[in-house]
C-alpha positions in Angstrom: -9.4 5.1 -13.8 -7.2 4.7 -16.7 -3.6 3.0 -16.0 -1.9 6.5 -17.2 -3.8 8.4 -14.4 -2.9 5.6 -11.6 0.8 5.9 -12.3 0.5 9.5 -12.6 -1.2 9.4 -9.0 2.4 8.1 -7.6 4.2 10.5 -9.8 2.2 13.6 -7.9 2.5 12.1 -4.7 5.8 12.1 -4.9 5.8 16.0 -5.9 3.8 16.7 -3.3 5.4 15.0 -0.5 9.3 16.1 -1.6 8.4 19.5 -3.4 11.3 21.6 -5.1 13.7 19.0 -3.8 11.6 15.9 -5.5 11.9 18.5 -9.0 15.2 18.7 -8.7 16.0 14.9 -8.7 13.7 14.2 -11.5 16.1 16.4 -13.6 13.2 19.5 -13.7 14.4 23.3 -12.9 10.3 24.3 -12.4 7.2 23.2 -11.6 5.6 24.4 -15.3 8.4 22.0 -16.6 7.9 19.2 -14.6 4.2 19.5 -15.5 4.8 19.6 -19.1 7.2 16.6 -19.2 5.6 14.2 -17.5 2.2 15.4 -19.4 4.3 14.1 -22.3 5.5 11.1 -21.1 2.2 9.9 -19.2 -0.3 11.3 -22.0 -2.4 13.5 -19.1 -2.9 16.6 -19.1 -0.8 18.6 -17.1 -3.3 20.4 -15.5 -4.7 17.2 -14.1 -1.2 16.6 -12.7 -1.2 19.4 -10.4 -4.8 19.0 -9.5 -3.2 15.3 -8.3 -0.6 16.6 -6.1 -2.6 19.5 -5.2 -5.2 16.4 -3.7 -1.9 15.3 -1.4 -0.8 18.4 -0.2 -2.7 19.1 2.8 -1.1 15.6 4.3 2.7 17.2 3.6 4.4 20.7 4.8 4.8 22.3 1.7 3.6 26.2 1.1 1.1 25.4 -0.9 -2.7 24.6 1.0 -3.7 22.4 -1.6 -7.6 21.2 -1.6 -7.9 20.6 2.5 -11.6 20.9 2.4 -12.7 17.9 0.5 -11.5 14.6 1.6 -9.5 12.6 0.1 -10.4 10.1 -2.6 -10.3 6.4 -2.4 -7.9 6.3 -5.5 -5.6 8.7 -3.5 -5.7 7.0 -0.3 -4.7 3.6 -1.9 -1.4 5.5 -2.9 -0.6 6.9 0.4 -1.3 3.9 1.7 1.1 1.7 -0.4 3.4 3.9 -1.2 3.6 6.6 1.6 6.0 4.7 4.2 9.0 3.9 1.3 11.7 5.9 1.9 12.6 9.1 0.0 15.4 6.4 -2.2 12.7 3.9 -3.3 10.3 6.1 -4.1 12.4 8.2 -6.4 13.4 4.9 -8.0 9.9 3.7 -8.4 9.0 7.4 -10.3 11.6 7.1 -12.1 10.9 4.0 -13.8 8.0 5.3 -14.5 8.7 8.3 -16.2 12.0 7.0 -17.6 11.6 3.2 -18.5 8.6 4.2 -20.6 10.2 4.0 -24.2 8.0 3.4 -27.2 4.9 4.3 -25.1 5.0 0.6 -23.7 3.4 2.0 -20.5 2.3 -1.4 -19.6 5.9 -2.7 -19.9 6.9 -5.5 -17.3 8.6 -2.8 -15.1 5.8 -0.6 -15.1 3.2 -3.0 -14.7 4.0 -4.2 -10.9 3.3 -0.4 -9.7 -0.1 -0.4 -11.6 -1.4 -3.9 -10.3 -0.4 -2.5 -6.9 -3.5 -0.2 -7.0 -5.2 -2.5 -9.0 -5.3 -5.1 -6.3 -6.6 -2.2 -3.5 -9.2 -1.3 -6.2 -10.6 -5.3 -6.4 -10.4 -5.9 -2.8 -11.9 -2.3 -1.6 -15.3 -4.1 -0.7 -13.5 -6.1 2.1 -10.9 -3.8 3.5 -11.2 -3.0 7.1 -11.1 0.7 7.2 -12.9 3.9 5.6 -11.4 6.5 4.0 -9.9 9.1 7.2 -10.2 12.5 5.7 -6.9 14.5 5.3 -6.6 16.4 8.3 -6.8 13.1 10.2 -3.9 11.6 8.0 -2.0 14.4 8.8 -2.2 14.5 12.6 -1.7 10.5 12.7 1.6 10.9 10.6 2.8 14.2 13.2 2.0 11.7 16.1 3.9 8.9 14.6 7.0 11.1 14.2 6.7 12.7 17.3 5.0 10.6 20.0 8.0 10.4 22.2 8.2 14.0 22.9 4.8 14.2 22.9 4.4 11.8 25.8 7.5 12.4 27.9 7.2 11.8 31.5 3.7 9.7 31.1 4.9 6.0 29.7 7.8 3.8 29.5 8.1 3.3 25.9 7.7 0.0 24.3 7.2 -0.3 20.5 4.5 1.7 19.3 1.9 -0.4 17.3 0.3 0.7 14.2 -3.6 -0.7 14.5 -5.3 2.0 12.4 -6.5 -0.8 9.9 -7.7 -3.5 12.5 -11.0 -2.1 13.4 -10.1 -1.9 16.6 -11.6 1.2 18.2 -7.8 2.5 18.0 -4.9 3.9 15.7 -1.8 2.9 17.9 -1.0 1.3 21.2 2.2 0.9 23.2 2.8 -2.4 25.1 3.6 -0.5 28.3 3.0 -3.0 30.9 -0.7 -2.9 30.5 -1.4 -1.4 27.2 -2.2 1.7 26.4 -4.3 2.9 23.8 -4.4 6.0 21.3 -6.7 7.5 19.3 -5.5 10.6 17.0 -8.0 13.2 16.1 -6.7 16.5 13.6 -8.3 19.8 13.4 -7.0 21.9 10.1 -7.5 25.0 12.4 -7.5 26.0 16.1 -11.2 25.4 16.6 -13.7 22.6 14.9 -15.3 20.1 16.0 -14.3 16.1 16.1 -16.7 12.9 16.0 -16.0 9.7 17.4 -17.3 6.1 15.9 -19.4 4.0 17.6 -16.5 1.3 18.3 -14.1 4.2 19.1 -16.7 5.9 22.0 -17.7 1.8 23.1 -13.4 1.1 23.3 -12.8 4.3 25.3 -15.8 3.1 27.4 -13.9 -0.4 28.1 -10.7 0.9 28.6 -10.8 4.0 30.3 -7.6 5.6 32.0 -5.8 3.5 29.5 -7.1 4.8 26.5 -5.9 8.4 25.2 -7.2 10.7 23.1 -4.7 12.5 21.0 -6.0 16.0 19.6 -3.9 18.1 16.9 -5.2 20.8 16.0 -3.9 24.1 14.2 -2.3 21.0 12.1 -1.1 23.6 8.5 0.3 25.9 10.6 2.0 25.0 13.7 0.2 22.2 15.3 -1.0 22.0 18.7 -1.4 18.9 20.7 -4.0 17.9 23.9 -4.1 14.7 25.2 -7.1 13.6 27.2 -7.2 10.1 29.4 -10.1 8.3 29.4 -12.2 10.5 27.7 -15.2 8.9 28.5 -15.1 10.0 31.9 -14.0 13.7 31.0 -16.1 14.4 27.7 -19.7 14.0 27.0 -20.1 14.0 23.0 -23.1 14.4 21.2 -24.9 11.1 19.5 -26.7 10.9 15.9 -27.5 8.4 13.7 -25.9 8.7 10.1 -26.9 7.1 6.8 -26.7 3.3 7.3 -27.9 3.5 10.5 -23.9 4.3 11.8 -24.0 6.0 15.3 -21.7 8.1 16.0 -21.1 10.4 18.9 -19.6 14.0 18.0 -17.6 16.3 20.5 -18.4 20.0 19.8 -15.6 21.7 20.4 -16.3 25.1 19.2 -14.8 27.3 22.5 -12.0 24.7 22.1 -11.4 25.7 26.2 -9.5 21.9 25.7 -6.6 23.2 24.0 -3.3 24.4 25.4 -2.0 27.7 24.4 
């Protein structure tokens, strides 16, 4: 990927995720002319500029849909990834400088250049990271659960900190040191019925840890999300196995009636 289209990557993230309100601080009145000004400034096309924030709006609550049915891209997940837990400040800074500190098209300019290694470095070391790519409606529902796991487990733990383990390789996204642990693991459904698969060290963790290990399920997530939780789920469901490419095994729950879900 050329550097112009990695920096414009951040630049439609940052549409995406703040929308009208992330125009307006950029100096824009529209979306056509926000399109056409950074076109200018980045040298892409700004058709491929909306096709980039379109890829991140399924993971924000905007009106617009965006492409929820494929997932998404390594390249795209590298920026959520970096640059997805800054706060609303630093990331307006960061697009800023790159739209704004980009006289004389020095695009590679010291300032500029720190952003672009960032995704540069998570392009070299992709052979050894821990994790896979989680498609888009699983991004979502983790980022719902972090924001809201208190109320969504009132009455059923004393709180400790809640621990972010989704790129361990655990078998896990979160736990919470509640005097034992307790584990979590967040599945999304764009709609109110699908179906959701489990990996092999997911289904072998829920296995070992049983009543303390909780599955999370969000579904109805672009509309108004829904949540079920379901302790030790290896006790209570009984998902289908198949082997995948690369010999992988992984054991899918049909949930097509979707009788699991609370109205």
């Amino acid at each position: 990927m050329e550097d112009r289209n990695k920096l414009a990557l951040i630049v439609s993230y940052y549409l995406s995720k703040y929308d009208l309100k992330g125009i307006e601080k950029l100096g824009y009145k529209t979306y056509k002319q926000a399109f056409e000004t950074i076109s200018n400034i980045l040298s892409v096309k700004a058709t491929t500029i909306k096709n980039m924030r379109d890829d991140f709006d399924p993971l924000h609550p905007n009106k617009r849909v965006g492409w929820y049915q494929r997932e998404l891209r390594p390249s795209r997940l590298t920026v959520v990834e970096k640059f997805g837990d800054l706060s609303e400040e630093s990331l307006t800074s960061i697009v800023k400088d790159i739209l704004y500190n980009n006289k004389n098209d020095s695009i590679l300019r010291d300032e500029l250049k720190k952003y672009k290694m960032i995704l540069d470095d998570s392009e070299r070391n992709s052979k050894n990271r821990k994790f896979t790519t989680r498609g888009i409606t699983g991004i979502r529902a983790e980022k719902l659960f972090i924001e809201n796991f208190e109320s969504y487990l009132t009455n059923k733990f004393n709180f400790g900190d809640l621990i972010d383990k989704r790129y361990d390789g655990c078998g896990y996204d979160f736990e919470i040191d509640d005097n034992p642990k307790h584990f979590f693991e967040v599945k999304g459904l764009m709609q109110e019925k699908g179906s959701i698969s489990f990996t092999d060290k997911e289904w072998s963790v829920a296995i070992e840890k049983r009543r303390y290990y909780h599955l999370i399920l969000i579904s109805n997530i672009q509309d108004k999300p829904k949540i079920t939780i379901i302790t030790d789920p290896s006790s209570k469901l009984n998902p289908k196995k198949e082997f995948q490419q690369l010999f992988q095994l992984i054991g899918k729950l049909k949930v097509i009636n979707y009788s699991i879900i609370k109205n």
